[in-house]
C-alpha positions as CSV (number, residue, x, y, z in Angstrom):
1,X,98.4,140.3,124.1
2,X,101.2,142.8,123.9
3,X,98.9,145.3,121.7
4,X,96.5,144.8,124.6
5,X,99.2,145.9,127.9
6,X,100.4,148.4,125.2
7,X,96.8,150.1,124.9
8,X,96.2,149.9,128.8
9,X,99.5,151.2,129.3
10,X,98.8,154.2,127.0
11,X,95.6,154.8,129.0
12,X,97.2,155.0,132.3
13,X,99.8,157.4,131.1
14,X,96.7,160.0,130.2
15,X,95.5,159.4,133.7
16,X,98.3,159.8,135.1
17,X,98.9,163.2,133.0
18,X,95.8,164.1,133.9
19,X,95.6,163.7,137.4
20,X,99.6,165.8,137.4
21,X,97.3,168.5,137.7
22,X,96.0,168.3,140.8
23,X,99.7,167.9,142.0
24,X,100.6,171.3,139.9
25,X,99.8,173.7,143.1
26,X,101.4,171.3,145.6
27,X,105.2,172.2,146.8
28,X,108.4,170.6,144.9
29,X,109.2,167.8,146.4
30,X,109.6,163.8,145.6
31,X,105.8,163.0,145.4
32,X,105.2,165.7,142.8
33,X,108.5,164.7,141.2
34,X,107.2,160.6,140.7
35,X,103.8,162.1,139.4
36,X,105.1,164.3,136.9
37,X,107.8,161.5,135.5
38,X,105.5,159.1,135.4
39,X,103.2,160.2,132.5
40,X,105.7,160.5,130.0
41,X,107.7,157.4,131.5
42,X,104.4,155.1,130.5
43,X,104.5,157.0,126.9
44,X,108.2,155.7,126.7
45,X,107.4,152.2,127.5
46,X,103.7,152.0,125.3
47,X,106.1,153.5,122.7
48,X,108.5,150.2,123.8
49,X,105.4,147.5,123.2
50,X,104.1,148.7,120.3
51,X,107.8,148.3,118.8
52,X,108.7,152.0,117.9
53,X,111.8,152.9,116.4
54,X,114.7,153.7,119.1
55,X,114.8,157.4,118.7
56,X,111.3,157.9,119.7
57,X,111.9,155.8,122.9
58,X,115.1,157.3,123.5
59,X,113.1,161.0,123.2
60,X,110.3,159.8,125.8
61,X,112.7,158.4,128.6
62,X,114.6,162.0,128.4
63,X,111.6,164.1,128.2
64,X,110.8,162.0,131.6
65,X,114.2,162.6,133.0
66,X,113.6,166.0,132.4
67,X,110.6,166.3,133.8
68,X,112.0,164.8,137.3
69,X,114.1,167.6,137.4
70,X,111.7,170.1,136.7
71,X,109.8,169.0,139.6
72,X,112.8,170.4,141.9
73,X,113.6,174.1,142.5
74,X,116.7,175.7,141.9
75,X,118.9,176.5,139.0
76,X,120.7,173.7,138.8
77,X,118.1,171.4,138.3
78,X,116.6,173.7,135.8
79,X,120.0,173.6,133.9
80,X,120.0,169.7,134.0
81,X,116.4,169.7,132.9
82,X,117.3,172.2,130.0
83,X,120.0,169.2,128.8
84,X,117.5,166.3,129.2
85,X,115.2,167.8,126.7
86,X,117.8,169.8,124.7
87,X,119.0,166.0,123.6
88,X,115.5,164.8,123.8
89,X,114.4,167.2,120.7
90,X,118.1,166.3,119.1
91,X,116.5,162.3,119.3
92,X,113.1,163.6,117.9
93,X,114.7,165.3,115.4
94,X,117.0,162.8,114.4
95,X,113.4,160.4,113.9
96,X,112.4,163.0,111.6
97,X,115.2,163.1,109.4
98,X,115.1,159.1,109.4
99,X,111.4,158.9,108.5
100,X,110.7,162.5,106.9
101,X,111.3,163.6,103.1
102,X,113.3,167.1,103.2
103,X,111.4,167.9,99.7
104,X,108.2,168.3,101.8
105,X,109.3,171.3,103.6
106,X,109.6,173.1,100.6
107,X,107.1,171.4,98.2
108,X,104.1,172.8,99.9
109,X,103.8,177.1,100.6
110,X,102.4,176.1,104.1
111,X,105.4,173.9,105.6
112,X,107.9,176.6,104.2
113,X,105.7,179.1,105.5
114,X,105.6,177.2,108.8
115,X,109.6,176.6,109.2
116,X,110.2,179.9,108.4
117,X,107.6,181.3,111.3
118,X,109.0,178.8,113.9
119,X,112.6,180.3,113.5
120,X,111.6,183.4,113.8
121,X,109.6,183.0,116.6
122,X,112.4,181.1,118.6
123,X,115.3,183.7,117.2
124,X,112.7,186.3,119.0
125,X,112.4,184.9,122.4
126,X,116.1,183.8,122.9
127,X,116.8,187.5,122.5
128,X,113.9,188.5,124.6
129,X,115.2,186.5,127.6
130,X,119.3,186.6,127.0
131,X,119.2,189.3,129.7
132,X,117.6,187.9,132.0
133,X,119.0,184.3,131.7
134,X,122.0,185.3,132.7
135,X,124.3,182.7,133.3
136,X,122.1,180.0,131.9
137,X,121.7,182.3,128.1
138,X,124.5,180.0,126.2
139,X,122.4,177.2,127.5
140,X,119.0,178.7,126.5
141,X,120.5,179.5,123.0
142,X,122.0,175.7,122.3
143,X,118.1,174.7,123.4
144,X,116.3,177.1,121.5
145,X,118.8,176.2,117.9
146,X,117.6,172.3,119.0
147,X,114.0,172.6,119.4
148,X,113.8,174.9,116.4
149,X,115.3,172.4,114.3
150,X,113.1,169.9,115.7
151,X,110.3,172.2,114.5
152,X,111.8,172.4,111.1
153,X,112.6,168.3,110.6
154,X,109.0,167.6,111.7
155,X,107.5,169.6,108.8
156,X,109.2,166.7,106.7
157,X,106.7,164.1,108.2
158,X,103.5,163.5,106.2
159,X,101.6,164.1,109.1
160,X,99.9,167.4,110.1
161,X,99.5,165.9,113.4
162,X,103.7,165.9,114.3
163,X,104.2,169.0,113.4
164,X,101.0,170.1,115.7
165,X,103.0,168.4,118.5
166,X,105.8,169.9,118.1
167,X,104.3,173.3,117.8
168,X,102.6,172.7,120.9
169,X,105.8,171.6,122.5
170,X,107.4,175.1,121.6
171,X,104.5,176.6,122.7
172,X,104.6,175.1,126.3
173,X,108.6,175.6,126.7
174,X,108.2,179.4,125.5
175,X,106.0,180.1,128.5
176,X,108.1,177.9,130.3
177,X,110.7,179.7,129.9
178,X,109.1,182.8,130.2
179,X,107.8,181.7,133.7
180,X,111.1,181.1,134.9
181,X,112.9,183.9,133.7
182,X,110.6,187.0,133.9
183,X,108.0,185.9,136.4
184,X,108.1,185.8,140.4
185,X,105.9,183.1,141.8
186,X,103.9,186.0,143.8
187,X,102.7,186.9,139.9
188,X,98.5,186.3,139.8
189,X,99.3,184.9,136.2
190,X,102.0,182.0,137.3
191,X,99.2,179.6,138.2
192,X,97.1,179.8,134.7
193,X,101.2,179.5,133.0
194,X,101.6,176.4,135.0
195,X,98.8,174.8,134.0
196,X,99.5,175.5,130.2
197,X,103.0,174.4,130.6
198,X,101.3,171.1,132.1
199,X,98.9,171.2,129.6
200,X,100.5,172.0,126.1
201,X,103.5,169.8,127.2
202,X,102.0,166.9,127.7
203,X,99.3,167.0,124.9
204,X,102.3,167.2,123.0
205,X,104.3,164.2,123.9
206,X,100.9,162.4,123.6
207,X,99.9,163.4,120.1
208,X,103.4,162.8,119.0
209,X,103.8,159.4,120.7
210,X,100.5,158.3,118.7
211,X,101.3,159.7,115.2
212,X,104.7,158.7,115.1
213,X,104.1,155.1,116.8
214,X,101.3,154.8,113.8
215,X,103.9,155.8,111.4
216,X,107.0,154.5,112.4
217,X,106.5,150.9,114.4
C-alpha cells in the first residue's frame, strides 16, 4: 500500500512540475509561489514513503523552501533562496559521501575528467559574475564552493544517472544566476532562460530523487 501512495505521489509531483510552466509567465505572487514549491515538496515526501535515507529528504524539503522564495522578487528573497539550496547541496553532498566510494572519482579517466571540468566551470562563472553580484558575491562564492563539491561527491556514486542530475542542476543555477545578475527582464532572451531554469531544475531533482531512492532506500 505504501509503495502504491508512494508511486502516485511521484506522479503528481511530475504533474505538478509540469503544469509550473504555464505559471512561469504569470507575475510573483503567492499562487505561483504554492505551484512552484509543490513539485519538489511531493519529491520530498515520495522520497519519505519509499524510506529514503534522511539526507535526501532533508535536500528535497530545502530545495522546496528555496524554491518558495524564488517565486518572490527582490534581493532578499533571492539571498534566502541562495541559503536554502546552498545547504540543500551541502545534504546532497553529504548522501554522496555516505553512499559513494571516493576511489571512483579517480579510478575511471572520465569521472576525473568530469570533476576536474565542473570546477573549472564553476571557478569561471563566480568570477564572471563577482562584479555584478555586488553585495550578494561572498554569498554567490560560498554557493558556488557547495554545489561544486556536490558535483565532485556525486562522481563517487556508481550511477551515471546522479551525476547527470547534478550536472543538470549546475546547469540550471548557472543560467539562473546569469538571469539575475546580467539580464533585465525587458531582455527577448529571459523567457526561453526561465523556462530552462524550470526545466533543467526540476528534471534534476527528479532524476536524482529516482536513482538515489533506487540506491539508497
Amino acid at each position: 500500500m505504501e509503495e502504491v501512495l508512494a508511486a502516485i505521489t511521484l506522479a503528481l509531483a511530475a504533474l505538478a512540475g509540469l503544469t509550473y510552466f504555464a505559471i512561469l509567465p504569470k507575475p510573483s505572487g503567492h499562487v505561483r509561489a504554492v505551484w512552484k514549491t509543490l513539485p519538489v515538496s511531493m519529491l520530498a515526501l515520495y522520497a519519505f514513503l519509499m524510506n529514503a535515507p534522511s539526507p535526501l529528504v532533508m535536500a528535497l524539503v530545502l530545495s522546496a523552501l528555496g524554491d518558495a522564495f524564488l517565486a518572490y522578487d527582490g534581493k532578499h528573497n533571492f539571498a534566502a533562496a541562495l541559503v536554502s539550496f546552498l545547504i540543500a547541496h551541502v545534504a546532497y553532498g553529504w548522501l554522496f559521501f555516505m553512499f559513494g566510494d571516493r576511489a571512483l572519482v579517480v579510478a575511471e579517466i572520465w569521472r576525473l575528467g568530469a570533476a576536474i571540468v565542473s570546477v573549472a566551470l564553476v571557478i569561471a562563472l563566480v568570477a564572471y559574475l563577482w562584479r555584478s553580484a555586488a553585495s550578494l558575491a561572498p554569498a554567490v562564492l560560498a554557493y558556488a564552493t557547495a554545489i561544486a563539491s556536490m558535483a565532485v561527491l556525486s562522481l563517487s556514486m556508481p550511477s551515471l544517472v546522479v551525476f547527470a542530475g547534478v550536472a543538470l542542476f549546475l546547469s540550471s543555477d548557472a543560467v539562473l544566476s546569469v538571469q539575475t545578475f546580467k539580464m533585465e527582464r525587458t531582455d527577448p532572451l529571459w523567457p526561453f532562460a526561465a523556462f530552462y531554469v524550470w526545466a533543467s531544475y526540476f528534471g534534476a531533482q527528479v532524476g536524482l530523487t529516482i536513482a538515489l531512492v533506487a540506491l539508497t532506500a
